[in-house]
PDB file of N, CA, C and O in Angstrom:
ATOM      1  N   UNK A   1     -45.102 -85.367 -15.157  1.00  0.00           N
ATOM      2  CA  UNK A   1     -44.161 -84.321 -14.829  1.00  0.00           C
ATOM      3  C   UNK A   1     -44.453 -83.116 -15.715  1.00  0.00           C
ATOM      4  O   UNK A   1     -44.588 -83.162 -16.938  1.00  0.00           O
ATOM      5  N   UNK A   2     -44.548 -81.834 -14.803  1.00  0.00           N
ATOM      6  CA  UNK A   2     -44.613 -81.162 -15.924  1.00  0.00           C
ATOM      7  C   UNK A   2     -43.515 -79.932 -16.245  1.00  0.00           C
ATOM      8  O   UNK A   2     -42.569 -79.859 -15.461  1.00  0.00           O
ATOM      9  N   UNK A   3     -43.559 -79.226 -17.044  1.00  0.00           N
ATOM     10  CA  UNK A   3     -42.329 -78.436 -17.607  1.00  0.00           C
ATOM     11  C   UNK A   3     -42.457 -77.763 -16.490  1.00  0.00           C
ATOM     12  O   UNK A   3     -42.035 -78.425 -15.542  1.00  0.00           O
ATOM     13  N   UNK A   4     -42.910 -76.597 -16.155  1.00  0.00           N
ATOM     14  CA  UNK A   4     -42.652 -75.794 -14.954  1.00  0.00           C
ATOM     15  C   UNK A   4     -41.634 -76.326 -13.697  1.00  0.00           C
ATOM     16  O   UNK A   4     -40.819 -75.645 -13.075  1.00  0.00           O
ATOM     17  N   UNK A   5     -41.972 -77.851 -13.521  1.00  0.00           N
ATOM     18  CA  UNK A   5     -41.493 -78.557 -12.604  1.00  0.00           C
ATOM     19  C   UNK A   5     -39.952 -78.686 -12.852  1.00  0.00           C
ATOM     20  O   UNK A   5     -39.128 -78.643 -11.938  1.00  0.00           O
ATOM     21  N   UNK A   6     -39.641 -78.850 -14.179  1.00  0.00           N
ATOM     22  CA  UNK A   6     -38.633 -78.662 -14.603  1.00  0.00           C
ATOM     23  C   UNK A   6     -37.337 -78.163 -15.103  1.00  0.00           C
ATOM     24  O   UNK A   6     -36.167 -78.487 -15.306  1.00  0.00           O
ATOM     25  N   UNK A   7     -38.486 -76.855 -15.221  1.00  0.00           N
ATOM     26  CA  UNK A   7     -37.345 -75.502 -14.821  1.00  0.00           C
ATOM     27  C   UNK A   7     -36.718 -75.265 -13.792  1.00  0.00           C
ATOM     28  O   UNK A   7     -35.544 -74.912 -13.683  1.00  0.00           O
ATOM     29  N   UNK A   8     -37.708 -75.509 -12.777  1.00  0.00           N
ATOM     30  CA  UNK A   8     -36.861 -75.157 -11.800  1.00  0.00           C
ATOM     31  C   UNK A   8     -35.993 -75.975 -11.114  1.00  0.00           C
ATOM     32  O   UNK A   8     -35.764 -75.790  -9.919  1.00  0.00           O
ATOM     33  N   UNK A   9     -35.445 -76.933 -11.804  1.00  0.00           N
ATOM     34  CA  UNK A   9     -34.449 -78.111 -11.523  1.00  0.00           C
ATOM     35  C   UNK A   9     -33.036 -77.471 -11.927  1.00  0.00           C
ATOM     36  O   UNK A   9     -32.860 -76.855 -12.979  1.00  0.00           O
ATOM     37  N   UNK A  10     -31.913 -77.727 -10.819  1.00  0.00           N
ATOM     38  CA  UNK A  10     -30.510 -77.450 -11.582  1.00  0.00           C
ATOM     39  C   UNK A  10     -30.446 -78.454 -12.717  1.00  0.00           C
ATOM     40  O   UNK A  10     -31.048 -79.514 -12.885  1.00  0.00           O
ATOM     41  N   UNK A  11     -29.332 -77.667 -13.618  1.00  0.00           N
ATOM     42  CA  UNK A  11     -28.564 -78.715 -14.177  1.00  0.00           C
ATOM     43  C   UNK A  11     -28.625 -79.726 -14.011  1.00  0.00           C
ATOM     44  O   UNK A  11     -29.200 -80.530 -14.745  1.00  0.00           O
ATOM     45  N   UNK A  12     -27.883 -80.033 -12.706  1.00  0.00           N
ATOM     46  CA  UNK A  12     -27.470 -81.686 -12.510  1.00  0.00           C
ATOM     47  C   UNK A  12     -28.649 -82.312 -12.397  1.00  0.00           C
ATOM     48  O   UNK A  12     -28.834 -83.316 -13.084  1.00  0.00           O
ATOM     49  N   UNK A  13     -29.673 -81.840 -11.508  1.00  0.00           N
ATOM     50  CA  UNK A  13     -30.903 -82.355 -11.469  1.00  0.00           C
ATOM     51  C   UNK A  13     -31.696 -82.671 -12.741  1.00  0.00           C
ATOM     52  O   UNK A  13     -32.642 -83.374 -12.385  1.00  0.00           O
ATOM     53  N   UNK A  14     -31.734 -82.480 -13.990  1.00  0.00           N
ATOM     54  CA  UNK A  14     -32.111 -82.401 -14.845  1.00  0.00           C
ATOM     55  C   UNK A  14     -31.417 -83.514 -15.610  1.00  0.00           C
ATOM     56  O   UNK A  14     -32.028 -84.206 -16.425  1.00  0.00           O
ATOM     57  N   UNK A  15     -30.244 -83.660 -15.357  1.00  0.00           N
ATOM     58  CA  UNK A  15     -29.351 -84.268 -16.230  1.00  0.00           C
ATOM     59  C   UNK A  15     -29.428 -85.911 -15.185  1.00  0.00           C
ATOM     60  O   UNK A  15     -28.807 -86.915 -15.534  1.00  0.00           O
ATOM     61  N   UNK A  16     -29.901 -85.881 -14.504  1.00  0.00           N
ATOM     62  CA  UNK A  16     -30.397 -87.076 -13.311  1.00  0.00           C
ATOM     63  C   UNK A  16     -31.263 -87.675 -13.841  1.00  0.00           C
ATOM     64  O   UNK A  16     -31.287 -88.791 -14.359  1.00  0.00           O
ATOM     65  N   UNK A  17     -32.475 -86.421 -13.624  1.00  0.00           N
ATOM     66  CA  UNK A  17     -33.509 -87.102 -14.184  1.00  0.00           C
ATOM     67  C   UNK A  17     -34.076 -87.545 -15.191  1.00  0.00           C
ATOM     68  O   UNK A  17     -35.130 -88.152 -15.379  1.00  0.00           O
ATOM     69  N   UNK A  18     -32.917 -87.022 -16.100  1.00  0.00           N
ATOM     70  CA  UNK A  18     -33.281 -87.888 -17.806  1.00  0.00           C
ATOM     71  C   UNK A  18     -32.645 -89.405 -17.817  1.00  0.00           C
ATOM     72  O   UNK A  18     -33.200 -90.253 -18.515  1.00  0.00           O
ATOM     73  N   UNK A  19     -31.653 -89.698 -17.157  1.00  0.00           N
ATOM     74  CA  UNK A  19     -30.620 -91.138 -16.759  1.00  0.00           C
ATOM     75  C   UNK A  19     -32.086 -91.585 -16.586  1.00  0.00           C
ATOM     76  O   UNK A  19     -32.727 -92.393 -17.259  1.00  0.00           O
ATOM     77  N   UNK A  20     -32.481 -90.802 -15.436  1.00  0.00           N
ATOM     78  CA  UNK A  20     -33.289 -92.427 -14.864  1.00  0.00           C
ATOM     79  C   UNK A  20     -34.784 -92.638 -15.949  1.00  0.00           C
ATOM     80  O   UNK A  20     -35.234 -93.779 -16.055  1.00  0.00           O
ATOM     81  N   UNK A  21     -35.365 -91.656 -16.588  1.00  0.00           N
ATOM     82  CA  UNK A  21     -36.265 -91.695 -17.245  1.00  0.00           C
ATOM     83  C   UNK A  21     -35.791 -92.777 -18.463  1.00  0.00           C
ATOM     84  O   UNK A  21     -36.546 -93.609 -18.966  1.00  0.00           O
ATOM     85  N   UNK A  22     -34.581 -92.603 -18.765  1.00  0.00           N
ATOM     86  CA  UNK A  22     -33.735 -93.736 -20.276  1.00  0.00           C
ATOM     87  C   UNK A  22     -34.365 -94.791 -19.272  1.00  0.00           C
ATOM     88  O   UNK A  22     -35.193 -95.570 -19.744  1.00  0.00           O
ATOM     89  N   UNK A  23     -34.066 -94.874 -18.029  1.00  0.00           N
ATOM     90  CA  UNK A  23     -33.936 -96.404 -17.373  1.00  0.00           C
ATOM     91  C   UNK A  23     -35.065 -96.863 -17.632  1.00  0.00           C
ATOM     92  O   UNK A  23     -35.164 -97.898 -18.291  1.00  0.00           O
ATOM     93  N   UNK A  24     -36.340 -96.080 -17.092  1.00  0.00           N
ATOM     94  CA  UNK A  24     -37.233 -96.664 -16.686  1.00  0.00           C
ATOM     95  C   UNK A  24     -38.108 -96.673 -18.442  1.00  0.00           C
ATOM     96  O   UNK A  24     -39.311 -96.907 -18.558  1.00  0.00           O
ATOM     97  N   UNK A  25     -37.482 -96.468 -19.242  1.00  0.00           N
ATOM     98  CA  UNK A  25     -38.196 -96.410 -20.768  1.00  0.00           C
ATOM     99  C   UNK A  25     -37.744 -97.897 -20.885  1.00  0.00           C
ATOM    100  O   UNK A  25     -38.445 -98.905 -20.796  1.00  0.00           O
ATOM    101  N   UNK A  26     -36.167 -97.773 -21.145  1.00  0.00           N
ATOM    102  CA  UNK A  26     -35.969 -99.403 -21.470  1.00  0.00           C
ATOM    103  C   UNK A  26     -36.480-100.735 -20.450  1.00  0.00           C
ATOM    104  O   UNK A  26     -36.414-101.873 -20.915  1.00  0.00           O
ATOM    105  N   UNK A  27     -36.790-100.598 -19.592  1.00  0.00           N
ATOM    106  CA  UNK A  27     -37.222-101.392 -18.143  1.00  0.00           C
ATOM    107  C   UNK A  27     -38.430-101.518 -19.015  1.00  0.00           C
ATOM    108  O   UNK A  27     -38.668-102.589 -19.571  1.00  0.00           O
ATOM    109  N   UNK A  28     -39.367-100.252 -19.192  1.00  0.00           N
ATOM    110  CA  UNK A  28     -41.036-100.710 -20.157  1.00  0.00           C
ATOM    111  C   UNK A  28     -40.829-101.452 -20.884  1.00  0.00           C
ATOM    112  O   UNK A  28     -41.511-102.472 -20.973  1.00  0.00           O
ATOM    113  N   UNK A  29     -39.284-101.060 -22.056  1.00  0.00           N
ATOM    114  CA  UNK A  29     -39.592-101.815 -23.387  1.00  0.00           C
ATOM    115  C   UNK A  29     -39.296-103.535 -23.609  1.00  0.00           C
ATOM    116  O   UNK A  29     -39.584-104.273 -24.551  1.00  0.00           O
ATOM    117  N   UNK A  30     -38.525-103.830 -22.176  1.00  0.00           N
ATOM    118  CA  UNK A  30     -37.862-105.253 -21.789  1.00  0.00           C
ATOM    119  C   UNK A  30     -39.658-105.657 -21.655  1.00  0.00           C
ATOM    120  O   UNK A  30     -40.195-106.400 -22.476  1.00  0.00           O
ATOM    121  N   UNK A  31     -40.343-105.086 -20.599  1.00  0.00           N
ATOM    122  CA  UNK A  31     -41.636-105.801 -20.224  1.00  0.00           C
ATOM    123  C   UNK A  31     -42.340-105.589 -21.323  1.00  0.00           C
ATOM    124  O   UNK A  31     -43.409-106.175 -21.151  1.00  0.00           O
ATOM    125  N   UNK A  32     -42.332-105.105 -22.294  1.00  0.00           N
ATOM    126  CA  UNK A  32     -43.301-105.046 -23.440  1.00  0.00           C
ATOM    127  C   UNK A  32     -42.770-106.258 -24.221  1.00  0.00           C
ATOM    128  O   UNK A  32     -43.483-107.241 -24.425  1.00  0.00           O
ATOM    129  N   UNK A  33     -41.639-106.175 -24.606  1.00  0.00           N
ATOM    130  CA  UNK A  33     -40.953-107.334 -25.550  1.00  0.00           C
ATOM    131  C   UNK A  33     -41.792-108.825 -24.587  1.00  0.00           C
ATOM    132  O   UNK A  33     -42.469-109.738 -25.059  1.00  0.00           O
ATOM    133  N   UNK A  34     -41.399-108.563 -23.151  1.00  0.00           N
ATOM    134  CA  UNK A  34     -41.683-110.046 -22.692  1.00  0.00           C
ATOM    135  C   UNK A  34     -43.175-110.257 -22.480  1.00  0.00           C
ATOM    136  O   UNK A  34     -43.357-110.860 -21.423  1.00  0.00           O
ATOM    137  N   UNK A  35     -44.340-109.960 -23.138  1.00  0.00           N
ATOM    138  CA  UNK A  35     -45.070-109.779 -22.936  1.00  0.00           C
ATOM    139  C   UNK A  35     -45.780-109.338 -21.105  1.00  0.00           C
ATOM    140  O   UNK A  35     -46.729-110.053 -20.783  1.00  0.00           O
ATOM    141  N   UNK A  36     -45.426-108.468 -20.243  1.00  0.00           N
ATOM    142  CA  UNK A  36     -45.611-108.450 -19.266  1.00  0.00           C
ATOM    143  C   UNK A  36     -45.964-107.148 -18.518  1.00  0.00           C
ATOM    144  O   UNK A  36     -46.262-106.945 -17.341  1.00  0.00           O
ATOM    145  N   UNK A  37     -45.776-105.989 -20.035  1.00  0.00           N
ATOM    146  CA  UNK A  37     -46.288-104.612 -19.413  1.00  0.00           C
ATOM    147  C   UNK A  37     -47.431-104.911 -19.559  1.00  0.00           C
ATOM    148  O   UNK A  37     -47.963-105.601 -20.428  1.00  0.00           O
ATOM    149  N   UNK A  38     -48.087-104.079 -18.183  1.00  0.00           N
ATOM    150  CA  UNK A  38     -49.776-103.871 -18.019  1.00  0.00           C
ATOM    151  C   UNK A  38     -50.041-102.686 -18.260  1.00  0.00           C
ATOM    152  O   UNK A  38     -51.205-102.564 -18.641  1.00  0.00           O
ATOM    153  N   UNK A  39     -49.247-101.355 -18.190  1.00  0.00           N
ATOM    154  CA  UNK A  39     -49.737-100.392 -18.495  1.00  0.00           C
ATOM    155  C   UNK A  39     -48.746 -99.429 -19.928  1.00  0.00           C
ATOM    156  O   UNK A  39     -47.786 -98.666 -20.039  1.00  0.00           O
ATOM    157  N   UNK A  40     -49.647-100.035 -20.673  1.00  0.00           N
ATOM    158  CA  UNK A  40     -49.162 -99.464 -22.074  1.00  0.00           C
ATOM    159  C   UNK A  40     -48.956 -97.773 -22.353  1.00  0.00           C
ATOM    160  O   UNK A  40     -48.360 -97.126 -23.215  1.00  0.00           O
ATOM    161  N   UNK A  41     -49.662 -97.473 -21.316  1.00  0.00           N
ATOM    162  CA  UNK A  41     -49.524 -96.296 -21.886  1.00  0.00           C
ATOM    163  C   UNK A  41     -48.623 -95.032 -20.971  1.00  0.00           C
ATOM    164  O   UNK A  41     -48.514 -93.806 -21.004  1.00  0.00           O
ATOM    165  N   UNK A  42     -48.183 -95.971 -20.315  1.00  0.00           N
ATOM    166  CA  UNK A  42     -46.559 -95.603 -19.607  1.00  0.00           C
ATOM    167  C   UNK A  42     -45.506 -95.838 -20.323  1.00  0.00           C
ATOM    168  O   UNK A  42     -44.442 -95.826 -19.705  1.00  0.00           O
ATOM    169  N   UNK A  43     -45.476 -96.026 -21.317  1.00  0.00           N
ATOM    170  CA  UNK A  43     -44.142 -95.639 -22.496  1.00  0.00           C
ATOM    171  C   UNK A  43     -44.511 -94.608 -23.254  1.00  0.00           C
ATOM    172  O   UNK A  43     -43.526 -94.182 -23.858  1.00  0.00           O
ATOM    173  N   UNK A  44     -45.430 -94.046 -23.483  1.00  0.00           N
ATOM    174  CA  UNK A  44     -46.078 -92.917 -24.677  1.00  0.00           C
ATOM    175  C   UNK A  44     -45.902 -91.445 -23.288  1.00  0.00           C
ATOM    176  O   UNK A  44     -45.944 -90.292 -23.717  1.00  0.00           O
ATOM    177  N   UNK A  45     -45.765 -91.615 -22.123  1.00  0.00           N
ATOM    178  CA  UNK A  45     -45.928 -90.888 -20.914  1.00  0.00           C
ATOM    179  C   UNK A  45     -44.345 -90.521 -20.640  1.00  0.00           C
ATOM    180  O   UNK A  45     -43.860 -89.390 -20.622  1.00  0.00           O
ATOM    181  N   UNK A  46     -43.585 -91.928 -20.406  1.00  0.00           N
ATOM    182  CA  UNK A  46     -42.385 -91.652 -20.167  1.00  0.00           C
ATOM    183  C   UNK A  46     -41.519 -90.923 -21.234  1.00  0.00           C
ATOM    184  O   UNK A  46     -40.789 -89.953 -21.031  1.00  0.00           O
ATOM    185  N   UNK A  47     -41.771 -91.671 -22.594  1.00  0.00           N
ATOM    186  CA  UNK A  47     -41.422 -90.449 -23.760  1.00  0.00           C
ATOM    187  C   UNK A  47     -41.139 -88.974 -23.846  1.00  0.00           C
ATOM    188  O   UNK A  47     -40.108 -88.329 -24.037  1.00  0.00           O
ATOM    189  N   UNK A  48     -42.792 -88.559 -23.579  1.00  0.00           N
ATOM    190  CA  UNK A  48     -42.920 -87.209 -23.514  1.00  0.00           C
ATOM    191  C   UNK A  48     -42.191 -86.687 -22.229  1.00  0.00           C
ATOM    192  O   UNK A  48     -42.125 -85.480 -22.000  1.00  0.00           O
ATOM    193  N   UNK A  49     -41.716 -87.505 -21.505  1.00  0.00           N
ATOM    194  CA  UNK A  49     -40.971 -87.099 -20.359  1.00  0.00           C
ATOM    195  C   UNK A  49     -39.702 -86.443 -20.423  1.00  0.00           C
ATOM    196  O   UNK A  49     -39.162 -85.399 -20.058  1.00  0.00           O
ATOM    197  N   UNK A  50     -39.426 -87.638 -21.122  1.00  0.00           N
ATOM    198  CA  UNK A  50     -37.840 -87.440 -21.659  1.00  0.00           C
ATOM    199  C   UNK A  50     -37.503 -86.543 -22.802  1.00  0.00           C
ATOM    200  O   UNK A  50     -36.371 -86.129 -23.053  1.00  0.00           O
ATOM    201  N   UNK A  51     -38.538 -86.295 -23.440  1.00  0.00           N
ATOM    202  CA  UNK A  51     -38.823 -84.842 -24.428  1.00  0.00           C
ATOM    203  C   UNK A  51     -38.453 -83.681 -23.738  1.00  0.00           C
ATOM    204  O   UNK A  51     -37.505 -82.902 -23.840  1.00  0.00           O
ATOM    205  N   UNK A  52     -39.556 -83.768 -22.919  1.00  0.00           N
ATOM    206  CA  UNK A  52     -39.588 -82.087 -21.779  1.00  0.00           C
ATOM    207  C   UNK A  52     -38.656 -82.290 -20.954  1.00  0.00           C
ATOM    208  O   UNK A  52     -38.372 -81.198 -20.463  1.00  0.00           O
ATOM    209  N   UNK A  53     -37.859 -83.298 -20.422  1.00  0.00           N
ATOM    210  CA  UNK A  53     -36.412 -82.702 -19.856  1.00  0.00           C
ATOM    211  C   UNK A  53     -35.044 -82.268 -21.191  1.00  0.00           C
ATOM    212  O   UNK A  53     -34.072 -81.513 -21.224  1.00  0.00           O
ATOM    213  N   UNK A  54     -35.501 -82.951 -21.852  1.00  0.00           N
ATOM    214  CA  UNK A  54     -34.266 -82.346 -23.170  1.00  0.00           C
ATOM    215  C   UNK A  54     -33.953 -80.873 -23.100  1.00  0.00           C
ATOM    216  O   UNK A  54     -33.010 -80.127 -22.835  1.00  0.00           O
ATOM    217  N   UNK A  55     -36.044 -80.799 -23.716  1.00  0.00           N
ATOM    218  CA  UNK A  55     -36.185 -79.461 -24.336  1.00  0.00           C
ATOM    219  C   UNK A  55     -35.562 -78.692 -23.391  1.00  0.00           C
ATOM    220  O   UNK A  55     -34.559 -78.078 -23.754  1.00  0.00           O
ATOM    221  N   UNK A  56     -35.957 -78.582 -22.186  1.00  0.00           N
ATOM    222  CA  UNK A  56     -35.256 -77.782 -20.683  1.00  0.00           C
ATOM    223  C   UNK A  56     -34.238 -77.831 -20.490  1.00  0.00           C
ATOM    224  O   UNK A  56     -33.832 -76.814 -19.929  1.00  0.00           O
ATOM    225  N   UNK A  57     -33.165 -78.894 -20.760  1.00  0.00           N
ATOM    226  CA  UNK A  57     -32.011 -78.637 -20.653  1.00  0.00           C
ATOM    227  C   UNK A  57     -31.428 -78.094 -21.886  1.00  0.00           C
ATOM    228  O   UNK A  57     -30.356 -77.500 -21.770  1.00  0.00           O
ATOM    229  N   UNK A  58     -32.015 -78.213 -23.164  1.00  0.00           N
ATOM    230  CA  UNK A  58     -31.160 -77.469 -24.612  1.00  0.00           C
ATOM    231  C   UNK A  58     -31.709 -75.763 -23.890  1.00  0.00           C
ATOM    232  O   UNK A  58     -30.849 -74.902 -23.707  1.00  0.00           O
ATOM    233  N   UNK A  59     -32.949 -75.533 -23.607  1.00  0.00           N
ATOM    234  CA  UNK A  59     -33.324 -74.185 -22.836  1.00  0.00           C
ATOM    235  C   UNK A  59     -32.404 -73.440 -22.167  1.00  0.00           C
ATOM    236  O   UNK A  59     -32.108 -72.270 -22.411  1.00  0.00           O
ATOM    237  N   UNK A  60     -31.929 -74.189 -21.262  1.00  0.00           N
ATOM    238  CA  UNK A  60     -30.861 -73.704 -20.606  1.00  0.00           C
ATOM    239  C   UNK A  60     -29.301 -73.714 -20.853  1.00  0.00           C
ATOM    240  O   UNK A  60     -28.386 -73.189 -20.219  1.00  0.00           O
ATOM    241  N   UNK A  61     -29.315 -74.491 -21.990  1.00  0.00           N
ATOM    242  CA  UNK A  61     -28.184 -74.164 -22.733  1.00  0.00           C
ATOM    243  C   UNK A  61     -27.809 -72.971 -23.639  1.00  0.00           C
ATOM    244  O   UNK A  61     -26.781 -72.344 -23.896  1.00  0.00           O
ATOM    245  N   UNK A  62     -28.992 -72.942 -23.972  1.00  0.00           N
ATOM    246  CA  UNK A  62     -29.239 -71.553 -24.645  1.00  0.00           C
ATOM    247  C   UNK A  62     -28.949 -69.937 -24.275  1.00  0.00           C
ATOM    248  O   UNK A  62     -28.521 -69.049 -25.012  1.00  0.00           O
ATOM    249  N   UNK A  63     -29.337 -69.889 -22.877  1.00  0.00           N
ATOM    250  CA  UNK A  63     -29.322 -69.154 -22.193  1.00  0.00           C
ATOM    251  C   UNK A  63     -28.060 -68.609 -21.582  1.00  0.00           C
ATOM    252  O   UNK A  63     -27.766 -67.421 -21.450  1.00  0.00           O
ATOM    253  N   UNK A  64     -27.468 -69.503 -21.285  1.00  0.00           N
ATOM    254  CA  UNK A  64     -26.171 -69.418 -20.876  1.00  0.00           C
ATOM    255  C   UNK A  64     -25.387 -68.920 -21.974  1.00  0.00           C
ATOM    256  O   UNK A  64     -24.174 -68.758 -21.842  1.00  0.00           O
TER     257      UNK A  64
END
């Protein structure tokens, strides 16, 4: 995902798509604990995900 993509998301949309990004972080970290993630480097991905929707929404807090 990238930031651009993210700007141009409302609010709510933004505030959506960080819920489900928490989800799908802890969903990795259950399959990591159980030994059963295959792709490791979809938690270091989803992270930075959930970074760049923050940053975009403190952005637009700002602004306002």
């Amino acid at each position: 995902m990238k930031a651009a993509d993210i700007r141009q998301m409302s609010r709510e949309e933004m505030e959506s798509q960080l819920t489900a990004l928490k989800e799908e972080l802890f969903n990795l970290r259950f399959q990591l604990a159980a030994n059963q993630l295959e792709n490791t480097a979809r938690l270091k991905a989803v992270k930075k995900d959930i970074a760049r929707v923050k940053t975009c929404i403190r952005a637009a807090e700002t602004e306002a």
